[in-house]
N, C-alpha and C positions, 0 to 999 in steps of 0.2 A: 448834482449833475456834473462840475466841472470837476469832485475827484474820482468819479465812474469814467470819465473821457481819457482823466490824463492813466487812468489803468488798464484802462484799454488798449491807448498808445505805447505803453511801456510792454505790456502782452504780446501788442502784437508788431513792435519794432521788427526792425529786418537783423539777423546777427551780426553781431559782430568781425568785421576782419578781425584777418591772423592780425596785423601788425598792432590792433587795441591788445591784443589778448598779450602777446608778449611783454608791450610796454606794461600791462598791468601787472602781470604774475611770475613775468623774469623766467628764468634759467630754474629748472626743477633738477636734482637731484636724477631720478631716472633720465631722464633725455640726454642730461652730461654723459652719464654712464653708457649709455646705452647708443651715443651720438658718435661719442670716443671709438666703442668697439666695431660698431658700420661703418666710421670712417678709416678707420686703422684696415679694415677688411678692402675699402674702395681704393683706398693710398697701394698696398698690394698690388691689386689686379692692373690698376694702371703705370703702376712702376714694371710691372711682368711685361706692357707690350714694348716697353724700350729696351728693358736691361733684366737679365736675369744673371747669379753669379757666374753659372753653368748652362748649357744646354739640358733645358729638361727631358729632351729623350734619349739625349746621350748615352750609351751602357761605356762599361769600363771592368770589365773584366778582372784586370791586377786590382784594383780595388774596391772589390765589394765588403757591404757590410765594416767600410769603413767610421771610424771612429769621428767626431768634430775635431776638426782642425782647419787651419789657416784658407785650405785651397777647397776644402767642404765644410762651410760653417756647420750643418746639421748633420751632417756626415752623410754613409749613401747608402740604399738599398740594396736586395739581394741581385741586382743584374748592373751594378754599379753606378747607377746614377743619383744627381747630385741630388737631394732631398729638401735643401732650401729653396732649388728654382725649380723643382715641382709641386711645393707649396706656397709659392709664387707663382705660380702660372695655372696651377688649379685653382685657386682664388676666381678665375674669370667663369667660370663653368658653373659655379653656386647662383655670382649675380645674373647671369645672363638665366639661366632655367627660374629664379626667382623672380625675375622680373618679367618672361614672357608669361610664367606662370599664373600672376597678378592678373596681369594686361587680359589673360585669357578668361579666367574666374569672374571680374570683374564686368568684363564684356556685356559676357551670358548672364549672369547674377544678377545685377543692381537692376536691369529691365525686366526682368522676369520677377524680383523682387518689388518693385514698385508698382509691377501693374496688375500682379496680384492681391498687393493692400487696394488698388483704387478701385479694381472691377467689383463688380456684385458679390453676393457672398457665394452664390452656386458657383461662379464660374473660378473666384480667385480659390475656391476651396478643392476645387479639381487640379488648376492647377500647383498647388503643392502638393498634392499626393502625388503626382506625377512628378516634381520634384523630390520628395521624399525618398519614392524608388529610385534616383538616378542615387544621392547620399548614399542611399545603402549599400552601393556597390565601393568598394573601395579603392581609390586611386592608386595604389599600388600594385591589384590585383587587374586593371586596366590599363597600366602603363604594363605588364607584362608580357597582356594578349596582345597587344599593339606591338610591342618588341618580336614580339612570336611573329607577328603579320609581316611587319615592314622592317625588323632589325632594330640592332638597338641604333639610337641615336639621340644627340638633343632634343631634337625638334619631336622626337616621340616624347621623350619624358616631359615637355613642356605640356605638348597637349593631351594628355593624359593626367598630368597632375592639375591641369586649368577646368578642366573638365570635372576632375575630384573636387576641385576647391569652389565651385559655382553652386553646387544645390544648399551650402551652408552658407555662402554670401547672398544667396534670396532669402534666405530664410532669415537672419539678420535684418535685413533690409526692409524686408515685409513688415518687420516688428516694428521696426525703426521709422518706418512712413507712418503707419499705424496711428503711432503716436504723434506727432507730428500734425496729421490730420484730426485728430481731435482738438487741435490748438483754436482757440479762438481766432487768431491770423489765418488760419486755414478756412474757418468756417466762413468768418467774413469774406474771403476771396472765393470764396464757392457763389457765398448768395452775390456778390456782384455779375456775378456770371463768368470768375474765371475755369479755361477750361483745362483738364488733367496733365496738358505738358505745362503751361503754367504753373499751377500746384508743383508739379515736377522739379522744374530750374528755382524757380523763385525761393520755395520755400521749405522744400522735402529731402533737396540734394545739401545745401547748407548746414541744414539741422540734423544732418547725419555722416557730417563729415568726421565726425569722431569715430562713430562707430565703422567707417570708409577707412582708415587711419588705422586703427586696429585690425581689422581685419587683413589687410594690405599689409603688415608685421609680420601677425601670424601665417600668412601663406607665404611670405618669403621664409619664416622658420620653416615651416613645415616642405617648402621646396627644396631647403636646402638640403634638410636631414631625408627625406626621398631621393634627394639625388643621390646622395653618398652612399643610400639603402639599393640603388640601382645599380649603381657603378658597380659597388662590392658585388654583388652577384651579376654582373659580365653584361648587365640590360641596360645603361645608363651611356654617360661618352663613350664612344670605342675608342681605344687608342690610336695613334701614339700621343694626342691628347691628356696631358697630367688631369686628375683629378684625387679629391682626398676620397673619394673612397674607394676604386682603384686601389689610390695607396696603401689604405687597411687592408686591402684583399689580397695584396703580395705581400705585405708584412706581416700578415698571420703568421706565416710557413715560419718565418724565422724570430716569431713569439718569443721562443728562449734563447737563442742565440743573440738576438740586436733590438729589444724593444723600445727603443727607440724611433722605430723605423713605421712602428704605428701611435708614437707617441705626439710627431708633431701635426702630423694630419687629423690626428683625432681632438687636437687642443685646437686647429684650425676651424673644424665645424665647431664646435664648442662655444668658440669667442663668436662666430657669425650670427647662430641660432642668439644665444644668450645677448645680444647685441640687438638683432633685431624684437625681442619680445621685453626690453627693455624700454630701449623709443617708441615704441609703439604703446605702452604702460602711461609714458611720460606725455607724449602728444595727446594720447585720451583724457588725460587728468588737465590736458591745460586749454584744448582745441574743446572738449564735448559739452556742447550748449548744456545739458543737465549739470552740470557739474559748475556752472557758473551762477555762483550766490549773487550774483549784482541783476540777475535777470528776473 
């Protein structure tokens, strides 16, 4: 009896804080990498609202398609501006549509996803097929109609891609309570009489902060590279607003002339995307209760 008790106890502990898990498992290889390149990305955006080398919407005429030098580290595009401080100053336009992006997906999703695993079977199974249909329209192809409606702007591409990124974070999520509710911790807290927001806070949101974690990566990746996929085709910031993709969609023209000039905007998203789906690799492997052999 007392090693059925203390198995019990050990099953259905409550998890672990962050700060156990770090002291246990240290610093991971992905999160380094992956910590380095999002902060290297947030050091930018925030060094962009005090000091840029240049004006980023500056033109300059006598010098287009300028070469690196002293007075343009990166040199400058085809209507002459300076290309360091506007991929400095596009750096704010990734995080900002990435993070309302989240905030938005997440909103919608994690409730829709939870209360779909707790309701009955008829009802939570209707509503994912109603979810299902919303996935399948593509956030790209509804960030354009939205553009079409109201013009391009942030605030379109944010809710238009938060809105793409929600019927795949219920669906996650759903899975993810699922599991969770079959845990003997869950079962006992049911037959005590606790009731669904309980199960909710206590023990459902916790145990899936991993897969929270990840998810919350990938829709900044994938915000990011929509945003750039927006900008270049004229739907995304309007200017005079820098952004990198934007910048690819003026520096095409002069592809062979200054490649450069879509060279460092396009290493710009590159490092953000790859950056963010790295931490988000490394926080899963060290934050996701499955993944913890001591439990």
């Amino acid at each position: 009896m007392s090693n059925d008790r203390a198995a019990s106890v050990t099953t259905s502990r409550p998890p672990l804080t962050n700060g156990q898990h770090v002291r246990r498992r240290g610093g991971t290889p992905l999160v380094i990498a992956g910590g380095t390149l999002v902060s290297l990305v947030l050091v930018m955006a925030i060094v962009s609202l005090m000091w840029t080398p240049q004006d980023p919407t500056a033109t300059d005429a006598v010098n287009r398609l300028a070469s690196p030098s002293a007075t343009h580290w990166l040199g400058t595009d085809g209507l002459g501006r300076d290309i360091a401080s506007m991929v400095l100053a596009g750096s704010r336009v990734p995080l900002m549509v990435g993070l309302g992006t989240v905030a938005v997906g997440f909103t919608i999703g994690v409730p829709i996803g939870i209360v779909a695993a707790m309701t009955d079977r008829g009802a939570g199974m209707w509503l994912m097929r109603g979810n299902d249909i919303l996935q399948a329209f593509p956030a790209l192809l509804l960030a354009i109609v939205l553009a079409a409606v109201f013009g391009p702007s942030t605030l379109t591409a944010v809710t238009a891609l938060g809105l793409g990124l929600a019927p795949g974070v219920a669906r996650v999520v759903r899975s993810g309570t699922l599991q969770v509710l079959s845990r003997e911790y869950s079962l006992a807290a049911r037959a005590a009489g606790r009731g669904p927001l309980y199960l909710a806070v206590r023990h459902v949101l916790p145990n899936i902060r991993g897969i929270l974690i990840v998810q919350a990566s990938v829709g900044f990746a994938i915000a990011i590279l929509a945003e750039a996929a927006l900008s270049f085709l004229g739907l995304g910031t309007p200017p005079p607003a820098a952004s990198w993709g934007r910048m690819l969609q003026d520096g095409q023209s002069v592809l062979q002339i200054a490649p450069l000039t879509i060279l460092w905007p396009g290493m710009a998203v590159a490092v953000a995307v790859l950056g963010f789906n790295l931490l988000g690799d490394g926080l899963r492997d060290r934050f996701d209760p499955r993944m913890d052999v001591t439990r």
